[in-house]
PDB file of the backbone (N, CA, C, O) and the ligand in Angstrom, with CONECT records:
HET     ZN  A 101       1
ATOM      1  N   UNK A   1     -13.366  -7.641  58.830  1.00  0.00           N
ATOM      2  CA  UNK A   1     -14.415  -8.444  59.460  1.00  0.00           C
ATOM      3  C   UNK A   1     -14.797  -7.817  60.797  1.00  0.00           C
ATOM      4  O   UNK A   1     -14.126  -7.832  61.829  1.00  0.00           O
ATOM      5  N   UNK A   2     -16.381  -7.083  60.532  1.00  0.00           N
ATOM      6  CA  UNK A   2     -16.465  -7.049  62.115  1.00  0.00           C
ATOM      7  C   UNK A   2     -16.579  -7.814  63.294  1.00  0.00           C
ATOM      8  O   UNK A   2     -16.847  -9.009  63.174  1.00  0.00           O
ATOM      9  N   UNK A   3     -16.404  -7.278  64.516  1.00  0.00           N
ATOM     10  CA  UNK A   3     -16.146  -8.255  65.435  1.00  0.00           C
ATOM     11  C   UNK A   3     -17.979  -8.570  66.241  1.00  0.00           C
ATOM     12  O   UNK A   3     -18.960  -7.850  66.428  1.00  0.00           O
ATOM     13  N   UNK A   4     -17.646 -10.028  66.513  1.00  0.00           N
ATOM     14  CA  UNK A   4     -19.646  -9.785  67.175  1.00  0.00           C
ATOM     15  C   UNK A   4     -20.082  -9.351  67.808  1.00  0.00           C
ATOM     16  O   UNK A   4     -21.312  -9.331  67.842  1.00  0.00           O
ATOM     17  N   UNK A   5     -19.210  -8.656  68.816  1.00  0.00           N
ATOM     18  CA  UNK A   5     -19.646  -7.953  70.319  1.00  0.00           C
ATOM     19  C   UNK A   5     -19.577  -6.609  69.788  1.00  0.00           C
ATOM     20  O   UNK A   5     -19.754  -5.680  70.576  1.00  0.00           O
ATOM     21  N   UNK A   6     -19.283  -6.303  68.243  1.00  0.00           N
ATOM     22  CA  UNK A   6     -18.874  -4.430  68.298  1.00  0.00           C
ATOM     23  C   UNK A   6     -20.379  -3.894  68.619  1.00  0.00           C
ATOM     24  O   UNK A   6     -20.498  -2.735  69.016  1.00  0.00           O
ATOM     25  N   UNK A   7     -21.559  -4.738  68.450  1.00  0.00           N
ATOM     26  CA  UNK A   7     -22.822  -4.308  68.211  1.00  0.00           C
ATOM     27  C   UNK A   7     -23.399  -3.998  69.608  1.00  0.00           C
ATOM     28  O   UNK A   7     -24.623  -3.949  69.732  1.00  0.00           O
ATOM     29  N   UNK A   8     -22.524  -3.767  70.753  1.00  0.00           N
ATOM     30  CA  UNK A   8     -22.858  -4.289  72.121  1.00  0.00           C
ATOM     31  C   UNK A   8     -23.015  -2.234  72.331  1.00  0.00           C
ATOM     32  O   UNK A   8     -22.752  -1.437  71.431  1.00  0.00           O
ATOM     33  N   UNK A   9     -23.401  -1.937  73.463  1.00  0.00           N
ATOM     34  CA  UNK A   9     -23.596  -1.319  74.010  1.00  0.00           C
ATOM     35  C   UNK A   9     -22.629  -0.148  74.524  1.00  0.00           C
ATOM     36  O   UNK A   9     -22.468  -0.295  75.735  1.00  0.00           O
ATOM     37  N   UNK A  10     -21.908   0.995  74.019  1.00  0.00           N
ATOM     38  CA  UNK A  10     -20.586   1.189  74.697  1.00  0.00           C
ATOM     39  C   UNK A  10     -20.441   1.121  76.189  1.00  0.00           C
ATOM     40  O   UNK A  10     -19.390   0.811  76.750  1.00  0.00           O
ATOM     41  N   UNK A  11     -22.164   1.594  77.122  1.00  0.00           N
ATOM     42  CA  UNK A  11     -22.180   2.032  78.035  1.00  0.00           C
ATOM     43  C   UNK A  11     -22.802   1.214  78.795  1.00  0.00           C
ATOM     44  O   UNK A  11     -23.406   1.545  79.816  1.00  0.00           O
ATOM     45  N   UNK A  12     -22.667  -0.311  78.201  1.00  0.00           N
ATOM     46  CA  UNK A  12     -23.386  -1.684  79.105  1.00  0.00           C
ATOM     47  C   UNK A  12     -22.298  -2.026  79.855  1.00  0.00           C
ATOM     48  O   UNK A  12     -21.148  -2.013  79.417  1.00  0.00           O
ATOM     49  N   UNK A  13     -22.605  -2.328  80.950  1.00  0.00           N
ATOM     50  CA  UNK A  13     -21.777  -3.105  81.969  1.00  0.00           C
ATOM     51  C   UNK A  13     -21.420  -4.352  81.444  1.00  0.00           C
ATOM     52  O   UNK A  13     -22.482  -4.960  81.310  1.00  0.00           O
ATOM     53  N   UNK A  14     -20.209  -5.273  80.962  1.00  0.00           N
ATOM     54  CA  UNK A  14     -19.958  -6.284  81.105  1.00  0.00           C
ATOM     55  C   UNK A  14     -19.506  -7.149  82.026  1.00  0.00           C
ATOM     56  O   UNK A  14     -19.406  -6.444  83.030  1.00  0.00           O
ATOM     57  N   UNK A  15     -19.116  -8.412  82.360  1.00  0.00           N
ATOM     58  CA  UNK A  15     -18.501  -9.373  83.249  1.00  0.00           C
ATOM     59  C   UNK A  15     -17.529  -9.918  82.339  1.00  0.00           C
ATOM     60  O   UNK A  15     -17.463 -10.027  81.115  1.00  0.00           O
ATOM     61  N   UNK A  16     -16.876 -10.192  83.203  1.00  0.00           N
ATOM     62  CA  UNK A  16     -15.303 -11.283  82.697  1.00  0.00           C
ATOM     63  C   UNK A  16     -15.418 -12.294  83.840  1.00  0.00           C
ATOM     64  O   UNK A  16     -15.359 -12.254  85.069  1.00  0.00           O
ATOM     65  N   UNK A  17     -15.675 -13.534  82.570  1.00  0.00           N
ATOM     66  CA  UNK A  17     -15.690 -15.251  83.304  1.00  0.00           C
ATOM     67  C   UNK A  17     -14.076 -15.199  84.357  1.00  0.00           C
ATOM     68  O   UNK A  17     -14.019 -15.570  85.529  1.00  0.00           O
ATOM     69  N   UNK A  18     -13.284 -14.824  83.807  1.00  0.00           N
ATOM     70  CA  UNK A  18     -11.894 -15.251  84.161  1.00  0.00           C
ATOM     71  C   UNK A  18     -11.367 -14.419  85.545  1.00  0.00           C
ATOM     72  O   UNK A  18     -10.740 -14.968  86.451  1.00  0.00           O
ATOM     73  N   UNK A  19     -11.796 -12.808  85.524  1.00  0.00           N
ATOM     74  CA  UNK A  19     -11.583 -12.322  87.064  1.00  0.00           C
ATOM     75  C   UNK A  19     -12.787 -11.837  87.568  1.00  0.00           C
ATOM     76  O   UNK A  19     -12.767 -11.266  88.658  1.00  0.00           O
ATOM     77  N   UNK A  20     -13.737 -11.958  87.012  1.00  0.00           N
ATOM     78  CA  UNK A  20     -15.098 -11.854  87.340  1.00  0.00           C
ATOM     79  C   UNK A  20     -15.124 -10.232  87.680  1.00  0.00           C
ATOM     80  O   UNK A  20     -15.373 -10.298  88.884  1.00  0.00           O
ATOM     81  N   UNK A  21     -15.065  -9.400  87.506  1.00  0.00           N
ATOM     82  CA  UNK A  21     -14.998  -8.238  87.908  1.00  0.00           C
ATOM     83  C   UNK A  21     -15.765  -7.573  86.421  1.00  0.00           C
ATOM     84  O   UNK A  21     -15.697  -8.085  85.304  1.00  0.00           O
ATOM     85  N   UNK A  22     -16.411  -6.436  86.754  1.00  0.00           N
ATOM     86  CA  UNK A  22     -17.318  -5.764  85.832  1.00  0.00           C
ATOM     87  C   UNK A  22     -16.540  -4.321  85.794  1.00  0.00           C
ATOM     88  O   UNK A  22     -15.929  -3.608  86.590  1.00  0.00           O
ATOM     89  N   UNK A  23     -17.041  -4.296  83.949  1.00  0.00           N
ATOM     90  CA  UNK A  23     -16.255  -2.970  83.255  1.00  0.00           C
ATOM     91  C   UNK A  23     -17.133  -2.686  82.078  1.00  0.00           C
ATOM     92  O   UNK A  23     -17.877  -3.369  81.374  1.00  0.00           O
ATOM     93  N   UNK A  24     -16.819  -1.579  82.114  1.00  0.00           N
ATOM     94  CA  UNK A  24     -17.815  -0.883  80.627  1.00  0.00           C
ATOM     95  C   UNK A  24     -17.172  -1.237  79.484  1.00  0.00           C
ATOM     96  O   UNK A  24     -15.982  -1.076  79.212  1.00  0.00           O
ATOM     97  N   UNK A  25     -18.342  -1.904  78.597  1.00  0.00           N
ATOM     98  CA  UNK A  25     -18.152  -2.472  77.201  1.00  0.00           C
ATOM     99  C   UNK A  25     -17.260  -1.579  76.382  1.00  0.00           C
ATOM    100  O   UNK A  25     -16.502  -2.019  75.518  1.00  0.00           O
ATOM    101  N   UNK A  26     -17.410  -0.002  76.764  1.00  0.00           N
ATOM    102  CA  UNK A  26     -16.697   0.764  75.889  1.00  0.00           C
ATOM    103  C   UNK A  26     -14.838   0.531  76.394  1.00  0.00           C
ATOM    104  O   UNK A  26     -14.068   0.793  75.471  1.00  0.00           O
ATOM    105  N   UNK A  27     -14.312   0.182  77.433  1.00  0.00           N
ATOM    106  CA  UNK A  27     -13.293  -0.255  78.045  1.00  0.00           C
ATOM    107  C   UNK A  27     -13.096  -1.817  77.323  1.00  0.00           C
ATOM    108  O   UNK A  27     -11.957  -2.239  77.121  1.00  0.00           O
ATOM    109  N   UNK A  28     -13.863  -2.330  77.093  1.00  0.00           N
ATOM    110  CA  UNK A  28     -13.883  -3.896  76.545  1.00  0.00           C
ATOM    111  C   UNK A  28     -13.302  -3.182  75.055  1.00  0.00           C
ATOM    112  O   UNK A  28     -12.142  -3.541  74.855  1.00  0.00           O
ATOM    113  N   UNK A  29     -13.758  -2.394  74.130  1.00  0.00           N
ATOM    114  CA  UNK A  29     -13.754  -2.009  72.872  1.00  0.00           C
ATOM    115  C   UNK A  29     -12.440  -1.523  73.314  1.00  0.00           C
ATOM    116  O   UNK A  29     -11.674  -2.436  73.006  1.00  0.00           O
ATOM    117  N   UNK A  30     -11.593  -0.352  74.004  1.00  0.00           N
ATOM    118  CA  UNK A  30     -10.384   0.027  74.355  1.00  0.00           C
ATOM    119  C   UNK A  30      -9.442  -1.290  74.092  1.00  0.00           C
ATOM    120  O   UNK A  30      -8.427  -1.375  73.400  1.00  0.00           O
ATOM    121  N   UNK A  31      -9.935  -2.028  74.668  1.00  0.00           N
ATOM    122  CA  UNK A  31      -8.987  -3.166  74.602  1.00  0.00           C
ATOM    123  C   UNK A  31      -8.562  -4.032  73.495  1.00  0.00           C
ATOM    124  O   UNK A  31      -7.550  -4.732  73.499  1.00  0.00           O
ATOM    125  N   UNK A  32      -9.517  -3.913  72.437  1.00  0.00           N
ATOM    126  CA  UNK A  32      -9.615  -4.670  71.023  1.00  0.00           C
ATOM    127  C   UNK A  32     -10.721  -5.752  71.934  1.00  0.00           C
ATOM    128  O   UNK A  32     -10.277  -6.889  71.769  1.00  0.00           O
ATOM    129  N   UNK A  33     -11.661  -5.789  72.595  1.00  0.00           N
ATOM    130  CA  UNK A  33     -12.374  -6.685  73.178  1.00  0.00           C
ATOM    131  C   UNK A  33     -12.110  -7.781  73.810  1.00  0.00           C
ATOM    132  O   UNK A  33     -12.789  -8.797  73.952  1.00  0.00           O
ATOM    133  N   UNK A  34     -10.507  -7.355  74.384  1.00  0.00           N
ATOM    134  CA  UNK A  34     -10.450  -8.126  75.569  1.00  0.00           C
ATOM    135  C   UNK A  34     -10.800  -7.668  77.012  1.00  0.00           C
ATOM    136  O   UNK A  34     -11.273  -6.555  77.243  1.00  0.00           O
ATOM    137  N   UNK A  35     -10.569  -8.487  77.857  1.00  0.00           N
ATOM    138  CA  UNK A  35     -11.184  -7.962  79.390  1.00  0.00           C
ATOM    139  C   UNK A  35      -9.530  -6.866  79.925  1.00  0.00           C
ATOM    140  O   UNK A  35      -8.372  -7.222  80.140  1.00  0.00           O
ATOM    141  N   UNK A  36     -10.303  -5.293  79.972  1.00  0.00           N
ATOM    142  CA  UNK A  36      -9.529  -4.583  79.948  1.00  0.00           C
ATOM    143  C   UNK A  36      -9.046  -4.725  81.420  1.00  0.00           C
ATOM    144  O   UNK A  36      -8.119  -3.960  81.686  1.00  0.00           O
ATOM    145  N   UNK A  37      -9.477  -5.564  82.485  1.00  0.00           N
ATOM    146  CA  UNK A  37      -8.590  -5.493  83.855  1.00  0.00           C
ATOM    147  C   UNK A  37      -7.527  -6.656  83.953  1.00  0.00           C
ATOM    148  O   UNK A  37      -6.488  -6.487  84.591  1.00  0.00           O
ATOM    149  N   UNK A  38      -7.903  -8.225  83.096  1.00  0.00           N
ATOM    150  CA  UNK A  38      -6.961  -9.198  83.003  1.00  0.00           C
ATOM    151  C   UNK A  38      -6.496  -9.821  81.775  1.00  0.00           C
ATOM    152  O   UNK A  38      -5.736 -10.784  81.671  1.00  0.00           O
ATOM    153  N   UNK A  39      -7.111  -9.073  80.768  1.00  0.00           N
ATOM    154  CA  UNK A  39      -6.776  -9.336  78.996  1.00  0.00           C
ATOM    155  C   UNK A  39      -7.362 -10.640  78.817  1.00  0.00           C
ATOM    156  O   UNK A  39      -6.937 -11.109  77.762  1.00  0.00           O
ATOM    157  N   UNK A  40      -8.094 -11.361  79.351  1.00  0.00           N
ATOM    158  CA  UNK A  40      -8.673 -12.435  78.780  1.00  0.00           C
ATOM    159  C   UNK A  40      -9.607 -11.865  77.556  1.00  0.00           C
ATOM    160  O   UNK A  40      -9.874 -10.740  77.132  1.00  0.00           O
ATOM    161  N   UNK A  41     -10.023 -13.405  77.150  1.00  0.00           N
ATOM    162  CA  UNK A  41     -10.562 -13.266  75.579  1.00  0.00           C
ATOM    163  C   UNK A  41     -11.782 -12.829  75.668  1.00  0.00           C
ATOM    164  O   UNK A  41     -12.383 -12.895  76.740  1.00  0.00           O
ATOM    165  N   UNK A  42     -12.436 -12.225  74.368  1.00  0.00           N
ATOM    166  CA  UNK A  42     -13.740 -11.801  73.972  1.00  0.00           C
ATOM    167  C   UNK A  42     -14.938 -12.975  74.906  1.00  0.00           C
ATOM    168  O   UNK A  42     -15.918 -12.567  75.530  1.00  0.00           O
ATOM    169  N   UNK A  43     -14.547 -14.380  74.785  1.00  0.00           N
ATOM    170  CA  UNK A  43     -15.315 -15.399  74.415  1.00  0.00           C
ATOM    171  C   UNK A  43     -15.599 -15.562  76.567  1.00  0.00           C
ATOM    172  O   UNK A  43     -16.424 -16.248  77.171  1.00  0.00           O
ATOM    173  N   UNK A  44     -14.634 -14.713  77.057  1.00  0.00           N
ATOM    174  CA  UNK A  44     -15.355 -14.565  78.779  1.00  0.00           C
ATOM    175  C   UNK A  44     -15.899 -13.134  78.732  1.00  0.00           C
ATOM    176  O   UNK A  44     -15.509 -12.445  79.674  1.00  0.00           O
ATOM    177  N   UNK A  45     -16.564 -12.636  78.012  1.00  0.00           N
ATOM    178  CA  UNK A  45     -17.270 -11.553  78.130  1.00  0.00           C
ATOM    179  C   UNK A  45     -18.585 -12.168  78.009  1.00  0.00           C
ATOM    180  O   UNK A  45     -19.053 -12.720  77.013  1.00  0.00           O
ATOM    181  N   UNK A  46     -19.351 -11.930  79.644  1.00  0.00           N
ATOM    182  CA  UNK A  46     -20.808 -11.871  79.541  1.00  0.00           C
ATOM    183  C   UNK A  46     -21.373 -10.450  80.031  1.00  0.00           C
ATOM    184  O   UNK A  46     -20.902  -9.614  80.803  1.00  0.00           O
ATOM    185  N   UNK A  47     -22.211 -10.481  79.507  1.00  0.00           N
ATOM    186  CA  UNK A  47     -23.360  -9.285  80.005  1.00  0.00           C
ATOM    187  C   UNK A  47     -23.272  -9.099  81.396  1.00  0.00           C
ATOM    188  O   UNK A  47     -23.078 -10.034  82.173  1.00  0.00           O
ATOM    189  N   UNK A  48     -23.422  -7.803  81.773  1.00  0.00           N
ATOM    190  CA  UNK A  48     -23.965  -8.259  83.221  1.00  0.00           C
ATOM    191  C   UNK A  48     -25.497  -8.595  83.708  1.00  0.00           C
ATOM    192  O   UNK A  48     -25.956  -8.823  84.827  1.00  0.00           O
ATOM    193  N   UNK A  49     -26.167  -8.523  82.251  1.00  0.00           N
ATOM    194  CA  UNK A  49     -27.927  -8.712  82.815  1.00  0.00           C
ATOM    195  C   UNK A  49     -27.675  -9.868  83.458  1.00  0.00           C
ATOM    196  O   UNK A  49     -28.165 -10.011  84.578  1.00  0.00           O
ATOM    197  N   UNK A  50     -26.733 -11.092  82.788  1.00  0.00           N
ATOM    198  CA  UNK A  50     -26.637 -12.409  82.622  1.00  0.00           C
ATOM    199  C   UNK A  50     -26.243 -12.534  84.062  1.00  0.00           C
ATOM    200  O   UNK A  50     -27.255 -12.868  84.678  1.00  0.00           O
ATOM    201  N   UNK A  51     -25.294 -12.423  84.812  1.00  0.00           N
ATOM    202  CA  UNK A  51     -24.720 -12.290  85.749  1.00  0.00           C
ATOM    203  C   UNK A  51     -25.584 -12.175  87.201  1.00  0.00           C
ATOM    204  O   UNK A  51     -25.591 -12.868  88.218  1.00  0.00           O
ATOM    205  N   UNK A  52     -26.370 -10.849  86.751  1.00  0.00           N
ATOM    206  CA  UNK A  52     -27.229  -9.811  87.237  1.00  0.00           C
ATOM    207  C   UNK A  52     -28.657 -11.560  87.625  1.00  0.00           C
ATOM    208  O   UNK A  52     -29.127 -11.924  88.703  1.00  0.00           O
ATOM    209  N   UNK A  53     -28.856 -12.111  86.293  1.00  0.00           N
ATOM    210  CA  UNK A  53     -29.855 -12.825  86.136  1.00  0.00           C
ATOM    211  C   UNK A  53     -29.573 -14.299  87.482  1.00  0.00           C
ATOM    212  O   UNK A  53     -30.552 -14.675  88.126  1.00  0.00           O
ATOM    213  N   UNK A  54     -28.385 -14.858  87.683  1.00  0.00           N
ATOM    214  CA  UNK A  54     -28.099 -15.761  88.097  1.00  0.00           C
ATOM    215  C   UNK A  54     -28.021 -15.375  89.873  1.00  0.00           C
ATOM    216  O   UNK A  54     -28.361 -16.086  90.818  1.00  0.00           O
ATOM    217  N   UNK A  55     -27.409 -13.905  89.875  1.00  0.00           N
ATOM    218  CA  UNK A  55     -27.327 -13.615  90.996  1.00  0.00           C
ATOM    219  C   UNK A  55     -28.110 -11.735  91.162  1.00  0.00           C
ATOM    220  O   UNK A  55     -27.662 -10.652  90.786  1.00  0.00           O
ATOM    221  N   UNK A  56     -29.497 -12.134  91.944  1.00  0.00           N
ATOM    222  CA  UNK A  56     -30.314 -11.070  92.015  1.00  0.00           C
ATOM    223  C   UNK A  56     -29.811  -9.919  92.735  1.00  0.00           C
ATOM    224  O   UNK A  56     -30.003  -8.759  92.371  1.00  0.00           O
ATOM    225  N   UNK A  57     -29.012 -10.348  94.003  1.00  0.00           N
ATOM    226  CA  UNK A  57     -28.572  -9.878  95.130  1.00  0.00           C
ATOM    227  C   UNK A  57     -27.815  -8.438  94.184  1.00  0.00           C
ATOM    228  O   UNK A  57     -27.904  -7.315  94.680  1.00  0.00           O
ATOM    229  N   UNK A  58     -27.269  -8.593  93.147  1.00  0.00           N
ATOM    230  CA  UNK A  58     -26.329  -7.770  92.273  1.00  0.00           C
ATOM    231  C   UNK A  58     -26.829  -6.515  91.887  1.00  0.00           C
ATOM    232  O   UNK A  58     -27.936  -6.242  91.423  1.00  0.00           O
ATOM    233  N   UNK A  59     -25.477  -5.486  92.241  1.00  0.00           N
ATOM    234  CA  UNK A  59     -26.629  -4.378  91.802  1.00  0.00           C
ATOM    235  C   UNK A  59     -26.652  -4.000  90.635  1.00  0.00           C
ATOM    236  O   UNK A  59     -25.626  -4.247  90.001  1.00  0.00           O
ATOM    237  N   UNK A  60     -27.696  -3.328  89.947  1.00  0.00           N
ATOM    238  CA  UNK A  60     -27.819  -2.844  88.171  1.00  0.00           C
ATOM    239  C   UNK A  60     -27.002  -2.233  87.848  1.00  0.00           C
ATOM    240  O   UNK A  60     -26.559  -2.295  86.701  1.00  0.00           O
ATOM    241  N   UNK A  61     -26.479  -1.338  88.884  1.00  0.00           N
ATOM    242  CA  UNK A  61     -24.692  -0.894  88.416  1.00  0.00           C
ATOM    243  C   UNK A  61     -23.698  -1.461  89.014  1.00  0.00           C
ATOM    244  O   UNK A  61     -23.546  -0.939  90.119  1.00  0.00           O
ATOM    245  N   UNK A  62     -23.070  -2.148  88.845  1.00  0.00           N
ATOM    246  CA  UNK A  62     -21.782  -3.046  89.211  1.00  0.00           C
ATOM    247  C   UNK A  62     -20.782  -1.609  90.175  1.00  0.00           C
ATOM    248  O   UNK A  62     -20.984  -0.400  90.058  1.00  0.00           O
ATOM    249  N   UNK A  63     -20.009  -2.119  90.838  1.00  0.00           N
ATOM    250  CA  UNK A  63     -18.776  -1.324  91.345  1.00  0.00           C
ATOM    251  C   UNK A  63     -17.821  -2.042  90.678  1.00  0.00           C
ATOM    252  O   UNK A  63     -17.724  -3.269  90.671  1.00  0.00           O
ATOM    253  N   UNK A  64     -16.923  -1.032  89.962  1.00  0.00           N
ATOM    254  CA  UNK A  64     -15.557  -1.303  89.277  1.00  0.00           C
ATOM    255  C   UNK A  64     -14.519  -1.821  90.380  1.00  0.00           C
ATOM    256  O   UNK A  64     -14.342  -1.309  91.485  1.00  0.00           O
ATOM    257  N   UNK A  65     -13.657  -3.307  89.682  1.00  0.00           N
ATOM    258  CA  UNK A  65     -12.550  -3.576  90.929  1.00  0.00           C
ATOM    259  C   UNK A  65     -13.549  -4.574  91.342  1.00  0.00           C
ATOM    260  O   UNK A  65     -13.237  -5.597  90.732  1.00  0.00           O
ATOM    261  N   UNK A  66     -14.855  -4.867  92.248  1.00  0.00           N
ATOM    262  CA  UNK A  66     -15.376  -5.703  92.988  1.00  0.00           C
ATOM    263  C   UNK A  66     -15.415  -7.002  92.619  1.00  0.00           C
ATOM    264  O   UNK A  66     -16.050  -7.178  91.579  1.00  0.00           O
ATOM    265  N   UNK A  67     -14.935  -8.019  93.134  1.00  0.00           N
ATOM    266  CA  UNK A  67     -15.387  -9.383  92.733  1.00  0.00           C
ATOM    267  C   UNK A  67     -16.731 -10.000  93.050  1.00  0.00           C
ATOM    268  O   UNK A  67     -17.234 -10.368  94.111  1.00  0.00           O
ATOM    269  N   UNK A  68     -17.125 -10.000  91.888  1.00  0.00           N
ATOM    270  CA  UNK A  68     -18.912 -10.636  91.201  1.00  0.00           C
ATOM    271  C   UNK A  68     -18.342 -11.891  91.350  1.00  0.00           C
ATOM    272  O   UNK A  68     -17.216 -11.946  90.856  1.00  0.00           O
ATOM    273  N   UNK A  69     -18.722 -12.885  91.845  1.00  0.00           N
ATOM    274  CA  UNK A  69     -18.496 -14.538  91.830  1.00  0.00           C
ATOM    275  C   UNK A  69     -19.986 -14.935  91.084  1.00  0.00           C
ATOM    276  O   UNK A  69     -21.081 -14.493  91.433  1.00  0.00           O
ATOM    277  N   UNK A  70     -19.718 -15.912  89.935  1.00  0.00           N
ATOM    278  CA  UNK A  70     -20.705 -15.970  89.393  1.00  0.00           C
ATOM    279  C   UNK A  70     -21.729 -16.775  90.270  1.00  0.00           C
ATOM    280  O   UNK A  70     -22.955 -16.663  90.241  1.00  0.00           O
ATOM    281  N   UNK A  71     -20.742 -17.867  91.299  1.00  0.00           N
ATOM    282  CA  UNK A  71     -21.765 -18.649  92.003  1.00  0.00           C
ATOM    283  C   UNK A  71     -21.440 -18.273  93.390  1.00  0.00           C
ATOM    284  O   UNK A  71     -20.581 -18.967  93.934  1.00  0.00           O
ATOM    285  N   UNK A  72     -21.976 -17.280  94.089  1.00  0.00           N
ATOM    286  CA  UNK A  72     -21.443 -16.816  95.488  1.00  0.00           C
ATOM    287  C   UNK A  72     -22.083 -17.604  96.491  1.00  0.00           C
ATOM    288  O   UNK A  72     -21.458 -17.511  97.548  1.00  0.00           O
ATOM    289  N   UNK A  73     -23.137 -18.383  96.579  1.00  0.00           N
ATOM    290  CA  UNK A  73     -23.874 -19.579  97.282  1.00  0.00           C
ATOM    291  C   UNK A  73     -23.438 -20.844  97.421  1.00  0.00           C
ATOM    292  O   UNK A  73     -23.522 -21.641  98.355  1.00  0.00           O
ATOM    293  N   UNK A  74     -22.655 -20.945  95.662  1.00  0.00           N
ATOM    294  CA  UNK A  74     -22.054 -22.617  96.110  1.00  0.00           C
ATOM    295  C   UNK A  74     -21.468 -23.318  97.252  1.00  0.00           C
ATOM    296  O   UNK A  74     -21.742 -24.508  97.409  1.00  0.00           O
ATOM    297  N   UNK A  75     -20.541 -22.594  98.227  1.00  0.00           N
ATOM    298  CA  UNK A  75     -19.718 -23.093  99.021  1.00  0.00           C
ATOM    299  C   UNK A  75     -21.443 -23.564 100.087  1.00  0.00           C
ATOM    300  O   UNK A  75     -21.707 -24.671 100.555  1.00  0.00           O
ATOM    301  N   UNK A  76     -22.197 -22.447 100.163  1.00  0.00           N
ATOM    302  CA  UNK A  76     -22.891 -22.840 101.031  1.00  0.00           C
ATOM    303  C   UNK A  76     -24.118 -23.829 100.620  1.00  0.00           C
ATOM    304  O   UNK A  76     -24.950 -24.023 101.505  1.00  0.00           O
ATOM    305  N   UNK A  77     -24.281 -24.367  99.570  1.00  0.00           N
ATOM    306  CA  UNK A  77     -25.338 -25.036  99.084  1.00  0.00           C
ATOM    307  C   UNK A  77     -25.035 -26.615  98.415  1.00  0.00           C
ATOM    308  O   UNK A  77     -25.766 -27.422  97.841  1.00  0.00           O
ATOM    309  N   UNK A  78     -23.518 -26.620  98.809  1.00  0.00           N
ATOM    310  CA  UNK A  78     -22.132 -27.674  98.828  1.00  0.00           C
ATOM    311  C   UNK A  78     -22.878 -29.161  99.937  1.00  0.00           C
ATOM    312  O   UNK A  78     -22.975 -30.349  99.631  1.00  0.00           O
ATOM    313  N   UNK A  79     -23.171 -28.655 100.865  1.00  0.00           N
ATOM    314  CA  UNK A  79     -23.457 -29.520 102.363  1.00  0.00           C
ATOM    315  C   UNK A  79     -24.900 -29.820 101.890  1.00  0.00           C
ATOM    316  O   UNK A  79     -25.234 -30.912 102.349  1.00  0.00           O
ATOM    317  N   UNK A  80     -25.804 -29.304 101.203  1.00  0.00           N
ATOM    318  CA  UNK A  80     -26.779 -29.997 101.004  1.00  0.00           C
ATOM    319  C   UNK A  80     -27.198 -30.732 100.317  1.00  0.00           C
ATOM    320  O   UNK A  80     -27.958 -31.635 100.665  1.00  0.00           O
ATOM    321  N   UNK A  81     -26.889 -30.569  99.419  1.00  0.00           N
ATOM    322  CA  UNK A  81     -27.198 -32.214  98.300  1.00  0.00           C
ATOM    323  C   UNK A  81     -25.922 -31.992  97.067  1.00  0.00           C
ATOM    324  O   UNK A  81     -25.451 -31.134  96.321  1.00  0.00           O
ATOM    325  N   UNK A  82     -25.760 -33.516  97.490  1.00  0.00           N
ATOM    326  CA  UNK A  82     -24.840 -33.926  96.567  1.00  0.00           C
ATOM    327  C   UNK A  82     -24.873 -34.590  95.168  1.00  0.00           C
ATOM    328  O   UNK A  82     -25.078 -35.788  94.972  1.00  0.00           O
ATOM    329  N   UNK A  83     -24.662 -33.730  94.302  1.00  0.00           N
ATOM    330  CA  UNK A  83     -24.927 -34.464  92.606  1.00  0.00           C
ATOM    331  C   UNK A  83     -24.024 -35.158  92.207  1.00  0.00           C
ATOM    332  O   UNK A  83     -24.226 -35.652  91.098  1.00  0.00           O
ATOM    333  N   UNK A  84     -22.428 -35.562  93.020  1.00  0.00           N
ATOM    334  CA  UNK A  84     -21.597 -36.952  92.451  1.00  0.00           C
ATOM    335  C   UNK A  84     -21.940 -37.674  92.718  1.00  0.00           C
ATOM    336  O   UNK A  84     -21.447 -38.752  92.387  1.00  0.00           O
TER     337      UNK A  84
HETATM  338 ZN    ZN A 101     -10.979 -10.169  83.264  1.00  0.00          ZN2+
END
C-alpha cells in the first residue's frame, strides 16, 4: 500500500506540527515519513506553502533547526480581543 504523502515532492520543504521546525520531504521519506528531527507522525506533516500561507513574514526557503511557530503573533494579539 502506498503511502499518501509518497506523491509529495522530494525537494519540498515540509513543517512538523509537533517541533515546528522545517525539513526536506526527501528527509521525511528517509524516515519512513516521519518528522526526521522529532519522529512524530506523517499526520503533523504540513507543507510549508501552508505554513508559509498563515505566516507571510516566512521565508520560501525555511532555515533547517529554526523554530517556525505556526502562530508567532498570538501572544501579542492575546490583549486584544477576547473569544472566551
Ligand atoms: Zn518534528
Amino acid at each position: 500500500m502506498r503511502h499518501p504523502y509518497v506523491k509529495r515532492r522530494v525537494g519540498a520543504w515540509e513543517w512538523c506540527l509537533t517541533c515546528e521546525k522545517a525539513s526536506r520531504a526527501s528527509d521525511w521519506q528517509r524516515a519512513d515519513w516521519d518528522c526526521p528531527l522529532c519522529g512524530s507522525g506523517t499526520w503533523n506533516m504540513w507543507a510549508w506553502s501552508t505554513v508559509r500561507a498563515v505566516n507571510p513574514a516566512y521565508p520560501a526557503k525555511p532555515e533547517p533547526g529554526v523554530l517556525y511557530p505556526l502562530y508567532p503573533v498570538r501572544a501579542a494579539s492575546e490583549g486584544q480581543a477576547s473569544r472566551v
